[in-house]
N, C-alpha and C positions, 0 to 999 in steps of 0.2 A: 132374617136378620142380616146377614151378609148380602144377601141383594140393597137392601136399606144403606149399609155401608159403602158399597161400590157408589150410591146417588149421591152420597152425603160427599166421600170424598170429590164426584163431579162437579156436585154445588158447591162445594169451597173452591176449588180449582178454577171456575167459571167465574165465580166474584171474585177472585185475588185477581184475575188478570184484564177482568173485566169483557169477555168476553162471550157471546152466544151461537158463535158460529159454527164451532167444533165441540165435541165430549169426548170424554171419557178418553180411548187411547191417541186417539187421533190428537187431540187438544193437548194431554201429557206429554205425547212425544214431540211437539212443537215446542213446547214450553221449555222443556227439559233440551229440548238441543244447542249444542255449543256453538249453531252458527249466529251471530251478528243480530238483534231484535231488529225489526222492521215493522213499519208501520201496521196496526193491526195482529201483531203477532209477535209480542214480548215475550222474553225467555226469562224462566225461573232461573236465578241461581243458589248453589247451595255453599258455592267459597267463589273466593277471589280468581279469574285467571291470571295467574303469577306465569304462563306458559309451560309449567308443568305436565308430566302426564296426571297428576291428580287431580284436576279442572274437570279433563277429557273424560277421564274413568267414571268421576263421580258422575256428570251427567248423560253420558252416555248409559252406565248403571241405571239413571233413575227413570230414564223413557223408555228403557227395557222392560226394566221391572212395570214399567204402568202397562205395556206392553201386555204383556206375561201374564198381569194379574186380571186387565180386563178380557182377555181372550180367554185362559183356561178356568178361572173362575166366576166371573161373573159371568159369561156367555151362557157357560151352561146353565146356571142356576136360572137367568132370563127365558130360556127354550127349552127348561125341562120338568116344569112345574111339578108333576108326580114325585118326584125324586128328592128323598128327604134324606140330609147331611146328618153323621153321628154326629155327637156332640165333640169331640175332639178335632174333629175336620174340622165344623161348623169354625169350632174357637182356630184353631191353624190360619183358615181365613180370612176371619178376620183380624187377625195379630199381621197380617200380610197387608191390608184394606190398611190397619193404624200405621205403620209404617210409611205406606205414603202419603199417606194424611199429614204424618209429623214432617214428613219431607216441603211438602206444598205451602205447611205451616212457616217452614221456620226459613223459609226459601225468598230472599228478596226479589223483587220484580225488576228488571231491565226495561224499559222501554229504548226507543230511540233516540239519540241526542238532539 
């Protein structure tokens, strides 16, 4: 179930930016980066850059976290098949997988001008 999650929030992430090049952390931590879209590689935003630190935090936070979630979570789950999650993990996980789901979601797309 949380392996299913980690795809789903890929496949949303993939078709919001339109993109088949990259996944998963690779693909999130471009999106989510605060430098300048360029061709082929739009950036999610999740607020205005007003040049605040709150712009930087926020997206900096959220390519971490996409970071963080596919490395220590989903990796393993992909390269450990024997290995079954309690059910409290299980759900931890995936409340972590919705999170950036809601982020991808609610995140408008930059292209280039």
């Amino acid at each position: 179930m949380v392996g299913a999650a980690a795809r789903a929030v890929n496949a949303q992430a993939q078709a919001k930016l339109e993109r088949r090049d990259a996944s998963e952390a690779k693909l999130l931590s471009d999106a989510f980066s605060t430098n300048t879209p360029t061709p082929g590689h739009p950036r999610l935003r999740l607020c205005e850059n007003d040049g605040g630190d709150t712009f930087k935090n926020r997206h900096d936070g959220a390519g971490n976290f996409a970071r963080g979630v596919y490395a220590a979570i989903r990796n393993p789950i992909a390269h450990e098949e024997d290995q079954e999650l309690e059910e409290n993990e299980a759900l931890e996980q995936l409340a972590a997988f919705s999170i950036l789901a809601r982020w991808v979601d609610s995140a408008a797309v930059v292209n280039t001008s």
